[in-house]
N, C-alpha and C positions, 0 to 999 in steps of 0.2 A: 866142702864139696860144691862144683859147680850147680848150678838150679836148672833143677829139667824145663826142658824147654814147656813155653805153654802154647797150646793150642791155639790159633788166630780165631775169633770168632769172626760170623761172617756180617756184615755192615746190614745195619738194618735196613729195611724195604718197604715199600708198602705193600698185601698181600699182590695185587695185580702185580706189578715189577717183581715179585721173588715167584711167582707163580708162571710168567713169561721166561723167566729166569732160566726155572727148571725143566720147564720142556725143550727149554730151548738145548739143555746139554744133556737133555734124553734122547732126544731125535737121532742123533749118531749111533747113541750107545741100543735105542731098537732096530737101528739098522743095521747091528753089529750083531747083536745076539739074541732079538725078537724077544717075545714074552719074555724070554728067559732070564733077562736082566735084572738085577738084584737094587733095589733101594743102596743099599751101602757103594757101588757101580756108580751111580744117580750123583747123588751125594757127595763122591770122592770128585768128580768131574764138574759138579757143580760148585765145588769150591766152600760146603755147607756142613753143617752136622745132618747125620742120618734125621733126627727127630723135625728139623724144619721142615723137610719133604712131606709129613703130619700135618704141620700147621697148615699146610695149603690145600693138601691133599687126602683124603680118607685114609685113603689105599694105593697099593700102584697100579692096581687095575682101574682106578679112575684115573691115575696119571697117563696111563700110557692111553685111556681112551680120549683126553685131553691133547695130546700127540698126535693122536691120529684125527682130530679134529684142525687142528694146527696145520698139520699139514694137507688139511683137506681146503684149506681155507686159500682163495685165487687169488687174495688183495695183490700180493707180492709182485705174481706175474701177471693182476692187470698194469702195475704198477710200470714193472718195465717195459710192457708192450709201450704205455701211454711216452713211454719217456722218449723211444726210438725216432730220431730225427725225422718232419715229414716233408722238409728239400730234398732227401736224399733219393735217387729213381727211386722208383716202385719195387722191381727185384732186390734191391739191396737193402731195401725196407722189409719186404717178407724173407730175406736170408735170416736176418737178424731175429726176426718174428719167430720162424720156425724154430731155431737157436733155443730161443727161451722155452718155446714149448714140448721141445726136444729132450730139455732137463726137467720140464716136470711130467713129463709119462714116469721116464725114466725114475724118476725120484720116487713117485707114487706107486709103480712095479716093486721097487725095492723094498719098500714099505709092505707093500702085499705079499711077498714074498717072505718076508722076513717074521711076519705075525702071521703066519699060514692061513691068511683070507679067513683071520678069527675071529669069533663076538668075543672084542677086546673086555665087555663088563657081561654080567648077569643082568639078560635083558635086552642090552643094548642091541643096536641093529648092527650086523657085520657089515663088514667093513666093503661086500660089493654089496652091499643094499643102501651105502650111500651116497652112491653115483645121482645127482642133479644136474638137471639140463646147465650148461653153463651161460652164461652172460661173455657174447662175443663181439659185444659191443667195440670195445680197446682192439680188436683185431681187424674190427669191422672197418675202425676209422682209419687204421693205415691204407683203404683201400680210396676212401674219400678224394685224394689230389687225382684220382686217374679214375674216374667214374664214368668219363666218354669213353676210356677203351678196353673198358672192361663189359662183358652180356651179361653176366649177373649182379645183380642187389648188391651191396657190399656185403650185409649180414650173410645172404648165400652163400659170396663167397669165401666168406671166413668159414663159414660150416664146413666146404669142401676143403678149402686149404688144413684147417684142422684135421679131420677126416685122414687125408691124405697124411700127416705128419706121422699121426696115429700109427695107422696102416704102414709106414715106412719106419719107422723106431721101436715100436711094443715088442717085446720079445719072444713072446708067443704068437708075432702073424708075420717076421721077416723069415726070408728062404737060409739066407748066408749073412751075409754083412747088411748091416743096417744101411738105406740110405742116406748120404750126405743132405745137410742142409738145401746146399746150393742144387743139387740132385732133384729132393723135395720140389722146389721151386720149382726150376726149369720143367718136371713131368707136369705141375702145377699148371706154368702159364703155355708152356709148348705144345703137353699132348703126349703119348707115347710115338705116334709115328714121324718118320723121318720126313723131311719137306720133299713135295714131287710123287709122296705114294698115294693122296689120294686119288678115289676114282676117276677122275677126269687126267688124272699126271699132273695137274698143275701145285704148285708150291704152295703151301700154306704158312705165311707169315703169323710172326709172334703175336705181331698185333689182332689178327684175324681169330689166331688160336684162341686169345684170351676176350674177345668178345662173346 
């Protein structure tokens, strides 16, 4: 008779790397089925036996609050802010900027959504109570090459450009369709009104807008 096939066990790790491991092939599967996700789910997608998920972890409510720390955490998108070319103009530096921050609302909505804005452990803080101020530094410095024609701070004006990203992608403050990146911007460095309607009639250039 041929031999039943054997189980591949999984390559050992050290705890950190099997632990990064595991969240890392949680994050979808909470975003697929929140709480409700099963260890054996976990496991199958992580490529593991159920009982390693143990070795790392208590429980899956410490996992999944480890998740939701994971993805609370900004290293990633200060990372690509930092990375964004800074020859490239200025608009096509904050296109690209918004871009990134456009996918972590987004991401982070999903998330809140999907764990119904729950205290993921006993105890722990729910998940909008762990909203801190962010570090806009990395947004701040794409604003650095063009500091003469710009009228706010560069940190200010990261605060507003985020603000505004915000307020243009969250899914509970858009009317219809979300606004575009390049959208974002231009109300960003333009203004809502058209050139020629302010009070006097006269045109207000880009450059005037965004001082």
């Amino acid at each position: 008779m041929p031999a039943a096939p054997s189980r591949t066990r999984a390559t050992a790790l050290p705890p950190s790397e099997r632990r990064a491991e595991i969240i890392a092939a949680t994050l979808p599967l909470v975003l697929a089925h929140g709480a409700a996700v099963t260890t054996r789910q976990i496991a199958e997608a992580a490529g593991i036996a159920e009982g390693t998920i143990f070795r790392v972890f208590p429980d899956k409510e410490s996992l999944i609050e480890a998740v939701v720390e994971s993805a609370f955490d900004s290293s990633a998108t200060d990372a690509a802010l930092a990375a964004i070319d800074p020859k490239l103009p200025l608009e096509t530096r904050l296109i690209e900027a918004v871009e990134i921050l456009r996918r972590r609302v987004a991401d982070l909505w999903q998330l809140r959504t999907a764990l119904g804005m729950m205290q993921v452990s006993s105890g722990g803080p729910a998940m909008n109570e762990r909203h801190h101020a962010p570090d806009l530094t990395p947004l701040a410095n794409l604003f650095a090459a063009d500091r003469a024609s710009i009228r706010r701070d560069p940190l200010e004006a990261a605060h507003v450009l985020r603000g505004l990203t915000i307020a243009g992608t969250h899914p509970a403050l858009i009317l219809d369709e979300p606004l575009t990146s390049a959208e974002i911007v231009s109300l960003f460095l333009d203004g809502i009104r058209t050139r020629g309607s302010g009070p006097s009639g006269s045109g207000t250039s880009r450059s005037d807008a965004a001082r």
